[in-house]
N, CA, C and O atoms as a printed pandas DataFrame, in Angstrom:
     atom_number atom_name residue_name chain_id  residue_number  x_coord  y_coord  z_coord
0              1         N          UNK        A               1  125.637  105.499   95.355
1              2        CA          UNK        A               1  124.765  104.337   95.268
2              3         C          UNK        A               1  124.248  104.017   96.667
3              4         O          UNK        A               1  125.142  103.757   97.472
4              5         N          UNK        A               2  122.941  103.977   97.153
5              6        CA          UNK        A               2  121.959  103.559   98.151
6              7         C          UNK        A               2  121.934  102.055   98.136
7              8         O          UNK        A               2  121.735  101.371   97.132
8              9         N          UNK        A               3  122.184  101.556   99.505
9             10        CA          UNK        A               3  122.259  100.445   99.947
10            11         C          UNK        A               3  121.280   99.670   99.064
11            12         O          UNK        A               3  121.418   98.453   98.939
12            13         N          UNK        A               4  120.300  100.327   98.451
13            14        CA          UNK        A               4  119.135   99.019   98.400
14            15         C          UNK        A               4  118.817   99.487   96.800
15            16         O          UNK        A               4  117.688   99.476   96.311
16            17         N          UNK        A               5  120.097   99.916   96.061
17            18        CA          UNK        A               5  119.963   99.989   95.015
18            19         C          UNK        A               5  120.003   98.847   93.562
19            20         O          UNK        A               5  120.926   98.042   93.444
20            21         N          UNK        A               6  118.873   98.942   92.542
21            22        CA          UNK        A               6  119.579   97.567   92.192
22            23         C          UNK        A               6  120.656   97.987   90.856
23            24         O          UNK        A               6  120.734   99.215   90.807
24            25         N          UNK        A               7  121.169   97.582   90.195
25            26        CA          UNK        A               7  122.831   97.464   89.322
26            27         C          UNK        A               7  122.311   97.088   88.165
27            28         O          UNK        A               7  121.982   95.917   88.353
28            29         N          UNK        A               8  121.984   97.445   86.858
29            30        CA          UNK        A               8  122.393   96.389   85.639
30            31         C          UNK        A               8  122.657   96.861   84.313
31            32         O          UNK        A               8  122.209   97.863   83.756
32            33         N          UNK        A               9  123.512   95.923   83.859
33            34        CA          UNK        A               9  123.812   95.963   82.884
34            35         C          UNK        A               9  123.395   95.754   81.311
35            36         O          UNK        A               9  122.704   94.744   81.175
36            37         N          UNK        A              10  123.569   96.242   80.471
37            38        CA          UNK        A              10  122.799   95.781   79.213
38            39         C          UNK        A              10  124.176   95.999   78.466
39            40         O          UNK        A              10  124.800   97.028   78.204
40            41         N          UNK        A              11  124.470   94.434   78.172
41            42        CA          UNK        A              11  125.743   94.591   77.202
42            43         C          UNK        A              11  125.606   93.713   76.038
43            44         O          UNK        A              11  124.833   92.758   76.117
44            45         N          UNK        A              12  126.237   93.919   75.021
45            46        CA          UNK        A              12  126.605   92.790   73.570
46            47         C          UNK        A              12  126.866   91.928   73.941
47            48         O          UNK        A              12  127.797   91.755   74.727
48            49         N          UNK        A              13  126.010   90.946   73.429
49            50        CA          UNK        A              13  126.178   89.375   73.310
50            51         C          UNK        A              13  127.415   89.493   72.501
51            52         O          UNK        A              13  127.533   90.308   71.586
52            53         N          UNK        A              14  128.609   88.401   72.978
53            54        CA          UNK        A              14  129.736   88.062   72.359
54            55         C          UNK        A              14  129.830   87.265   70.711
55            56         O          UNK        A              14  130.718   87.198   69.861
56            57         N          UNK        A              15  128.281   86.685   70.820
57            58        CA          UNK        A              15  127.928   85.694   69.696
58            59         C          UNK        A              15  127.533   87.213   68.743
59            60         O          UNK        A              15  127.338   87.027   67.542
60            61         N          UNK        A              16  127.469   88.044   69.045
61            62        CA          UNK        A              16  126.660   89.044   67.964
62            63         C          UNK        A              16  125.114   88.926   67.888
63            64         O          UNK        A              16  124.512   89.530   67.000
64            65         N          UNK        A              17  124.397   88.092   68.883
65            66        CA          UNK        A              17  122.975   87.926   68.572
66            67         C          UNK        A              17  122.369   88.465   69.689
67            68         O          UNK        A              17  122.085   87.688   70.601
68            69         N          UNK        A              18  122.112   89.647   69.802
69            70        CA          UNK        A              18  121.756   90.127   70.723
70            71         C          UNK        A              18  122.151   91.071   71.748
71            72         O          UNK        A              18  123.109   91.803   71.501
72            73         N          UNK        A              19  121.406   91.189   73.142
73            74        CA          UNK        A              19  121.751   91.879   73.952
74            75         C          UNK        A              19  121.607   91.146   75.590
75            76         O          UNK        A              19  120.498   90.955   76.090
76            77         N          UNK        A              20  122.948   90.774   76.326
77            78        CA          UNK        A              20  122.213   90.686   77.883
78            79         C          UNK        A              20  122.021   91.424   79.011
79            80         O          UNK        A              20  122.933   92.178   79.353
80            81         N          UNK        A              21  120.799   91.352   79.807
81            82        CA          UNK        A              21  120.619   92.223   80.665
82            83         C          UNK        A              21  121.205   91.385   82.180
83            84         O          UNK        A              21  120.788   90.404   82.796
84            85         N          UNK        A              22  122.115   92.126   82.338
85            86        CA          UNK        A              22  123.017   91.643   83.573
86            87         C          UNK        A              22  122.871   91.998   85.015
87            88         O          UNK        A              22  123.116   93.174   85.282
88            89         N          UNK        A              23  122.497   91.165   86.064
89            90        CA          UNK        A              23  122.268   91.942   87.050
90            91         C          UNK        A              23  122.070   91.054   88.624
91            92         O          UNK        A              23  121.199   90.184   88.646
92            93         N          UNK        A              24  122.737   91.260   89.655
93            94        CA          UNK        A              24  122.535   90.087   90.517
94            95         C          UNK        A              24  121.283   90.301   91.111
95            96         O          UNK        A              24  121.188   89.482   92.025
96            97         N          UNK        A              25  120.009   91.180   91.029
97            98        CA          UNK        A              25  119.268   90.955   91.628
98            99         C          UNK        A              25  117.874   90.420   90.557
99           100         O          UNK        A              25  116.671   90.626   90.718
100          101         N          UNK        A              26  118.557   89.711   89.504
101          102        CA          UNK        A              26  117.430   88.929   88.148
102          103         C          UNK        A              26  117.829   87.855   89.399
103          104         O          UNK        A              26  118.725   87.756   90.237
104          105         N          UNK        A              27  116.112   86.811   88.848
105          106        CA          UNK        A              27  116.219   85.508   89.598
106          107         C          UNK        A              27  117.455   84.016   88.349
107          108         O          UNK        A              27  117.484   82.794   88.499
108          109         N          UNK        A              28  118.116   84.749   87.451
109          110        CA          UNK        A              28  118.976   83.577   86.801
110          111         C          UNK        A              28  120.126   84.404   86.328
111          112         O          UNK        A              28  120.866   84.052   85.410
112          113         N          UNK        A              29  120.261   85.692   87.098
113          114        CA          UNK        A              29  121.286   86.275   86.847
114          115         C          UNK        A              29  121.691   87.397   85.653
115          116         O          UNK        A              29  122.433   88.349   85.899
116          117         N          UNK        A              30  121.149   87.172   84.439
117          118        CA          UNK        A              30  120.848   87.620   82.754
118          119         C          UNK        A              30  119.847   87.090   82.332
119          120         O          UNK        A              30  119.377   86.034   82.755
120          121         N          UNK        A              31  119.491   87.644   81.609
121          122        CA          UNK        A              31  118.433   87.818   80.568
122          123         C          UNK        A              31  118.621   88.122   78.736
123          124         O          UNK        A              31  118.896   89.253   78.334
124          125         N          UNK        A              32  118.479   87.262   78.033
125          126        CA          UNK        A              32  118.957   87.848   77.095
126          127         C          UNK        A              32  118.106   88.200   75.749
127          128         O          UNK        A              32  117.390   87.332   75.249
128          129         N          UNK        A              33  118.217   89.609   75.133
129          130        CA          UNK        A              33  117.233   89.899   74.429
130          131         C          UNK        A              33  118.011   90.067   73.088
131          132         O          UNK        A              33  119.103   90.603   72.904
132          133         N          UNK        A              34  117.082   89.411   72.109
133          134        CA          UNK        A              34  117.374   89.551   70.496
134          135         C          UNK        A              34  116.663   90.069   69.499
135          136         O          UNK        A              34  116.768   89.796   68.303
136          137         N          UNK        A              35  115.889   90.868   70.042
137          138        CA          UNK        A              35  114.459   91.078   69.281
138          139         C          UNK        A              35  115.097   92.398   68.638
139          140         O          UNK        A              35  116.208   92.631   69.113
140          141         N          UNK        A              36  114.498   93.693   67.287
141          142        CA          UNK        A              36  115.024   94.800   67.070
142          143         C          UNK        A              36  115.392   95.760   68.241
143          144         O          UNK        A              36  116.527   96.224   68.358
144          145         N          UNK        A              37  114.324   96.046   69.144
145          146        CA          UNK        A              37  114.414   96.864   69.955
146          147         C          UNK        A              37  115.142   96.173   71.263
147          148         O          UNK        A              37  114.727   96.380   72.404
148          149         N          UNK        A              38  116.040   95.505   71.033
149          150        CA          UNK        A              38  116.569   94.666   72.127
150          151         C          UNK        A              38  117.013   95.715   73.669
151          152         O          UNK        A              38  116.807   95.576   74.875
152          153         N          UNK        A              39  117.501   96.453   73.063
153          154        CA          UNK        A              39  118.317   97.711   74.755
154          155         C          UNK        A              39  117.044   97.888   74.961
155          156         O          UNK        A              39  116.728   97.285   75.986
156          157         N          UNK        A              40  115.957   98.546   74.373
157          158        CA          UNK        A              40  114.979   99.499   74.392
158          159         C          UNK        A              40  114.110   98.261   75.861
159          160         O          UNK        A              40  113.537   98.582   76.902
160          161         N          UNK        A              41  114.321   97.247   75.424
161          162        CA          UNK        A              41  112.972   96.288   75.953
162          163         C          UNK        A              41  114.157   95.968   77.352
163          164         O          UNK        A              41  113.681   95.703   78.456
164          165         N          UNK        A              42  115.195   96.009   77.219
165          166        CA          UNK        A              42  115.823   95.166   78.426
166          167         C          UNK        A              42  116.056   96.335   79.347
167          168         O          UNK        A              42  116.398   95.972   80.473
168          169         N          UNK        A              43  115.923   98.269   79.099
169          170        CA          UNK        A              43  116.014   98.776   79.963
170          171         C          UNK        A              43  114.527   98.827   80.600
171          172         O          UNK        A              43  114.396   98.862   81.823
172          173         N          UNK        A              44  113.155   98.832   79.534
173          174        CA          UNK        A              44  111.871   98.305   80.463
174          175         C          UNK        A              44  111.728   97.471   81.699
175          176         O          UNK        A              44  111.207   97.622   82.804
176          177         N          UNK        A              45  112.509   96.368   80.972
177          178        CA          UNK        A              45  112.455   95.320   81.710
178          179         C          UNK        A              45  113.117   95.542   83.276
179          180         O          UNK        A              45  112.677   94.898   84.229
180          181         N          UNK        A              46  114.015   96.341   83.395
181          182        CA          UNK        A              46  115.163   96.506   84.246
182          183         C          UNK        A              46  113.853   97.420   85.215
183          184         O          UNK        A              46  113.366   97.033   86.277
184          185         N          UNK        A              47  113.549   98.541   84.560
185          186        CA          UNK        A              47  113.004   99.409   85.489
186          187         C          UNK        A              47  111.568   99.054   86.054
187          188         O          UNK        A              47  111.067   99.492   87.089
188          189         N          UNK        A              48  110.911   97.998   84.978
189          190        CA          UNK        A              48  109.783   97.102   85.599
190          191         C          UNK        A              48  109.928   96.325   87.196
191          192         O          UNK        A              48  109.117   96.218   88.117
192          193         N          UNK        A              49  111.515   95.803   87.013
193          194        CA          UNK        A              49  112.126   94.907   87.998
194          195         C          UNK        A              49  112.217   95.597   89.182
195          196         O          UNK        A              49  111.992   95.098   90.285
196          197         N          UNK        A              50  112.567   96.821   88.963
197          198        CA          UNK        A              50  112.682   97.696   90.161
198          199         C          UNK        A              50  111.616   98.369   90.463
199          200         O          UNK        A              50  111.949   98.586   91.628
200          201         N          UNK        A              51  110.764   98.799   90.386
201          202        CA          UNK        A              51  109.904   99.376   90.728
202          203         C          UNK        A              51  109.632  100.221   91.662
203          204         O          UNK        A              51  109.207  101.375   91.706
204          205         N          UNK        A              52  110.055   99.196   92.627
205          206        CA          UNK        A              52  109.867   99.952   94.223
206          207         C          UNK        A              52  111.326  100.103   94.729
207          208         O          UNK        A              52  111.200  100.203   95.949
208          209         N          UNK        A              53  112.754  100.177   94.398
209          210        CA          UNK        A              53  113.691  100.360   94.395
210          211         C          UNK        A              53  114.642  101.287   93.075
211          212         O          UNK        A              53  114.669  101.217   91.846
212          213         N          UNK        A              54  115.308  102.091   94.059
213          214        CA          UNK        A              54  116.145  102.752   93.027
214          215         C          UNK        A              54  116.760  101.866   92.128
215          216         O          UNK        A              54  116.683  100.662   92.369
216          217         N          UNK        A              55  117.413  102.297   91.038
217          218        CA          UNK        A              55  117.960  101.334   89.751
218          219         C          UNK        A              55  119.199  102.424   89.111
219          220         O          UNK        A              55  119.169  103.638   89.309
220          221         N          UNK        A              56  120.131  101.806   88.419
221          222        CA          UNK        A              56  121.134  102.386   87.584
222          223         C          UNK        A              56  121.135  101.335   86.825
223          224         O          UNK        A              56  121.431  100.251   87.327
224          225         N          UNK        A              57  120.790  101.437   85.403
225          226        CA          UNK        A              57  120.865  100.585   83.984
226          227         C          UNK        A              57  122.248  101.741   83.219
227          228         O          UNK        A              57  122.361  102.911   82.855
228          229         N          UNK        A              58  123.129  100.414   83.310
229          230        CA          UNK        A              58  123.948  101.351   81.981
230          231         C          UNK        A              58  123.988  100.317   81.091
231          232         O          UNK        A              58  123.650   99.152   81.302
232          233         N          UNK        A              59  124.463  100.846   79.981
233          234        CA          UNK        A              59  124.576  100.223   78.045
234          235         C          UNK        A              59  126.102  100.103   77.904
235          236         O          UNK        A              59  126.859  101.060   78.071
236          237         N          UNK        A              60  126.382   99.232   77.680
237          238        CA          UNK        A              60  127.846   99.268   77.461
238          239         C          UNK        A              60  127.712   99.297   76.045
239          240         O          UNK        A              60  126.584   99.368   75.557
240          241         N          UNK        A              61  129.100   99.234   75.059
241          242        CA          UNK        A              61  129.190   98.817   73.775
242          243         C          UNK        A              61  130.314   97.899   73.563
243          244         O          UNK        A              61  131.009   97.688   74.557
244          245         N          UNK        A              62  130.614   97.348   72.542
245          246        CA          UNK        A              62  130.909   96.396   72.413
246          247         C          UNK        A              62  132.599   96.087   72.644
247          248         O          UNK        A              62  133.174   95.012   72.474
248          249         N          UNK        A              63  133.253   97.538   73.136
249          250        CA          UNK        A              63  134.525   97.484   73.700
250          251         C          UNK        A              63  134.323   97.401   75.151
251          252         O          UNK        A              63  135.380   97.587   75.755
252          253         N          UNK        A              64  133.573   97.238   75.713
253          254        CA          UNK        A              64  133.412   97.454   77.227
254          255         C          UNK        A              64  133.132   99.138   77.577
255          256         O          UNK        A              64  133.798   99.542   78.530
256          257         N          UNK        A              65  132.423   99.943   77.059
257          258        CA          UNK        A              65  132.266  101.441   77.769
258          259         C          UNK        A              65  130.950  101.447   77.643
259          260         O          UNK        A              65  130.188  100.736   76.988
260          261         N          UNK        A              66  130.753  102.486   78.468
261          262        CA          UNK        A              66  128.950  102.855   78.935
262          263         C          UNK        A              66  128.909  103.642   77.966
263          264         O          UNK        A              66  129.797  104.483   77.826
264          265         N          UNK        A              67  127.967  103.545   77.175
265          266        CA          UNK        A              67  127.328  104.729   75.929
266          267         C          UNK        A              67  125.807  105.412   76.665
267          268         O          UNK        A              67  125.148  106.425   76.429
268          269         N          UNK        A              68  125.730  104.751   77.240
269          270        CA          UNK        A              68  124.140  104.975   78.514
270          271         C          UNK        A              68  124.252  104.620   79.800
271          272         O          UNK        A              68  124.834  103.642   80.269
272          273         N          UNK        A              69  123.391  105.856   80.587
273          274        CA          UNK        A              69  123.001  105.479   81.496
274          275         C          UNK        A              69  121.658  105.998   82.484
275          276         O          UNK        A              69  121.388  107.125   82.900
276          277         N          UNK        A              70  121.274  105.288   82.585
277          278        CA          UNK        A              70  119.509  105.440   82.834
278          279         C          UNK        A              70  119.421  105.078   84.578
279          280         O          UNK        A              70  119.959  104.119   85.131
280          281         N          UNK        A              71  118.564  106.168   85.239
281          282        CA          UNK        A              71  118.692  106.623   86.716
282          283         C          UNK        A              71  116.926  106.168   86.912
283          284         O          UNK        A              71  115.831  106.648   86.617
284          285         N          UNK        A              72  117.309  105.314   87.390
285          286        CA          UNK        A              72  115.072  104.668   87.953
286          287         C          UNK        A              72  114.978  105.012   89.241
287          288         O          UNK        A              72  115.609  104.365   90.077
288          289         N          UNK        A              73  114.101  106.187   89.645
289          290        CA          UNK        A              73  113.404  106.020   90.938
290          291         C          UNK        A              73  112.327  105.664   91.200
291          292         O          UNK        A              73  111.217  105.766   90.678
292          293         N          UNK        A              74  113.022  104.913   92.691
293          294        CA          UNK        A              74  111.866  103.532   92.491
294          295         C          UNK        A              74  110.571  104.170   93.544
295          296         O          UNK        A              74  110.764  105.204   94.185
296          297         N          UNK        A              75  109.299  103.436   93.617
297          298        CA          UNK        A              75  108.464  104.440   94.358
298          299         C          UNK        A              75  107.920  103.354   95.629
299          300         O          UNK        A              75  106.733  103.068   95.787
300          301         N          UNK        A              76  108.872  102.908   96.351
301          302        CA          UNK        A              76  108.696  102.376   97.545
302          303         C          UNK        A              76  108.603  103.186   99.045
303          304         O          UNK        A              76  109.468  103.879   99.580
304          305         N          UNK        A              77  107.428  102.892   99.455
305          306        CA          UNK        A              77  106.752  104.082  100.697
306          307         C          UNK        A              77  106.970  103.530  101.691
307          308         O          UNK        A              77  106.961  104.202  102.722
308          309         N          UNK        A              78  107.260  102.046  101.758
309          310        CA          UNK        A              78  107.535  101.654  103.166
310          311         C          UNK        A              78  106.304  101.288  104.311
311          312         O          UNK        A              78  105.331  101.904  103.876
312          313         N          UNK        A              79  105.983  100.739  105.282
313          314        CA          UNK        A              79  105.028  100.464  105.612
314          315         C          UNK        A              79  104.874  101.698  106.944
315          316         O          UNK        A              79  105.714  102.086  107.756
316          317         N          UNK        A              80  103.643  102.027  106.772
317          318        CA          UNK        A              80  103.202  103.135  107.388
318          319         C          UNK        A              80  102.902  103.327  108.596
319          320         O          UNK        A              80  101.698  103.074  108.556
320          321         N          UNK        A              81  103.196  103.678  109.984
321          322        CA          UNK        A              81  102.512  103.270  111.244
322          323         C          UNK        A              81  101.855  104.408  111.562
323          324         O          UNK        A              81  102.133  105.557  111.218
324          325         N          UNK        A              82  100.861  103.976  112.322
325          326        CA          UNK        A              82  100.666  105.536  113.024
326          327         C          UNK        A              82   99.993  104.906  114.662
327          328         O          UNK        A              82   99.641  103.748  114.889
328          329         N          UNK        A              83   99.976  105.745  115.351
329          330        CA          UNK        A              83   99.263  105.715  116.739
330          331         C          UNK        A              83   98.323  106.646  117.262
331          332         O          UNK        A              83   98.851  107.757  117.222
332          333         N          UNK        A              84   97.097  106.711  117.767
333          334        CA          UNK        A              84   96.201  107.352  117.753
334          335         C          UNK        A              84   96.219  107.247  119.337
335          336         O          UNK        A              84   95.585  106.353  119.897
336          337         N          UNK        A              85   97.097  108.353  120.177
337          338        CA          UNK        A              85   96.828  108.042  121.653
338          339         C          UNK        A              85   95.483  108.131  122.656
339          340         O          UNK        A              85   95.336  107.683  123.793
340          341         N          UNK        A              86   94.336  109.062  121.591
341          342        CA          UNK        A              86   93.278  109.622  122.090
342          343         C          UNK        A              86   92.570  107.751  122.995
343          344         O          UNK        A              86   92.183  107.784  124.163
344          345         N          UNK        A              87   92.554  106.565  122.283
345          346        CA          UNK        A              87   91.760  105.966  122.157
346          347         C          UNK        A              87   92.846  104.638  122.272
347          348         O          UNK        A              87   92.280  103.586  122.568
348          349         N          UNK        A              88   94.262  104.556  122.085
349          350        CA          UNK        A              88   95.505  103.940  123.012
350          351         C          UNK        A              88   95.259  102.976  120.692
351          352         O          UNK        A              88   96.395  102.683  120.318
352          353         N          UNK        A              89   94.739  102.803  120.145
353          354        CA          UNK        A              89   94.705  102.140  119.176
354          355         C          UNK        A              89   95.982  101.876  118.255
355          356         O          UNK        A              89   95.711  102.868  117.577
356          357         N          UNK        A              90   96.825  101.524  117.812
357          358        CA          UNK        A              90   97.585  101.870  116.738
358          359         C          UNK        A              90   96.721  100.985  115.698
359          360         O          UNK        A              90   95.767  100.218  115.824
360          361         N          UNK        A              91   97.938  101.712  113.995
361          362        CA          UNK        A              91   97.201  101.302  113.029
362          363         C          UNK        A              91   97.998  101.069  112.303
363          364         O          UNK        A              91   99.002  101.763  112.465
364          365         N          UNK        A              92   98.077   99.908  110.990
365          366        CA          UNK        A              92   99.389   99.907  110.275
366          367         C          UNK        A              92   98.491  100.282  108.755
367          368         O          UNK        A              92   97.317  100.020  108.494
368          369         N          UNK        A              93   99.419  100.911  107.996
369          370        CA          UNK        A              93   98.539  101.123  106.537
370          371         C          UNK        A              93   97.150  101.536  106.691
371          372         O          UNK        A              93   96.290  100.998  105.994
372          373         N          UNK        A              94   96.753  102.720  107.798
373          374        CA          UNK        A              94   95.370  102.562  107.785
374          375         C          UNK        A              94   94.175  102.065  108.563
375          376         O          UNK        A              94   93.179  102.588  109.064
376          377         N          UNK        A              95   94.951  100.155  108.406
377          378        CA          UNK        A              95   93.860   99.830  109.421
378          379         C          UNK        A              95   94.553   99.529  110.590
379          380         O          UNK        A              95   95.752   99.463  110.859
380          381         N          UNK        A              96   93.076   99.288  111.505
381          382        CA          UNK        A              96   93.418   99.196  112.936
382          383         C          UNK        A              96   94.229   97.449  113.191
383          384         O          UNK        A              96   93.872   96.305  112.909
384          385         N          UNK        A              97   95.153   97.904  113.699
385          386        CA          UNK        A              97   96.043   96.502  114.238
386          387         C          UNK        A              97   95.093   95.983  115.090
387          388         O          UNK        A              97   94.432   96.821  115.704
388          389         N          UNK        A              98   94.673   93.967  115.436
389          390        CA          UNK        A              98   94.276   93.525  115.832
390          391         C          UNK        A              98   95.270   93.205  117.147
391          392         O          UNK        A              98   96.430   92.807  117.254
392          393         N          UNK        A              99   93.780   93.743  118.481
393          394        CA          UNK        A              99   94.798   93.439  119.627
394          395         C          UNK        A              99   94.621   92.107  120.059
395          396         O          UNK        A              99   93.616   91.405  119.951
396          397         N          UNK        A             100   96.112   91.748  120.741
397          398        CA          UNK        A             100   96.401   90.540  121.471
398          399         C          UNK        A             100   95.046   89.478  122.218
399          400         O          UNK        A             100   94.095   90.258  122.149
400          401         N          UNK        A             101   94.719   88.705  122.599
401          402        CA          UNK        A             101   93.441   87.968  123.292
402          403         C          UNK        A             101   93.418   87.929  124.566
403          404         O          UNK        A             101   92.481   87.386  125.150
């Protein structure tokens, strides 16, 4: 696991209604889905969340074991520098950095 990976879980609601998606980097912690396709939508959801960060979604079942587990790579590039010594310029993403006054 990579430092800047995010964690979650998709386990049985205890009530039987549903599914929560567990994870400390949600902004309320879980999420909880009841709809048919409940796993189906909360591992979307998971890999939506991550995007630009790696992800590990596992499925537990309803004894506590992983029946799944789903590997998201995330597609974060990082911010780009470059320096053009011909002309002393640098550039971030492209464009030219604005110099000092």
């Amino acid at each position: 696991m990579t430092e800047f990976q995010h964690v979650y879980e998709v386990r049985p609601r205890k009530d039987h209604r549903g599914f929560d998606l567990i994870s400390d980097v949600l902004p309320f912690g879980r999420v909880w889905y009841a709809e048919p396709n409940a796993v189906g939508n909360a591992i979307s959801y998971a890999k939506f969340f991550s995007r630009s960060r790696d992800a590990v979604i596992r499925v537990y079942d309803e004894v506590g074991g992983v029946i799944e587990t789903h590997k998201h790579k995330g597609d974060f590039k990082g911010r780009e520098f470059a320096f053009a010594p011909e002309n002393g310029a640098a550039a971030i993403n492209g464009r030219p950095r604005s110099s000092p006054p």
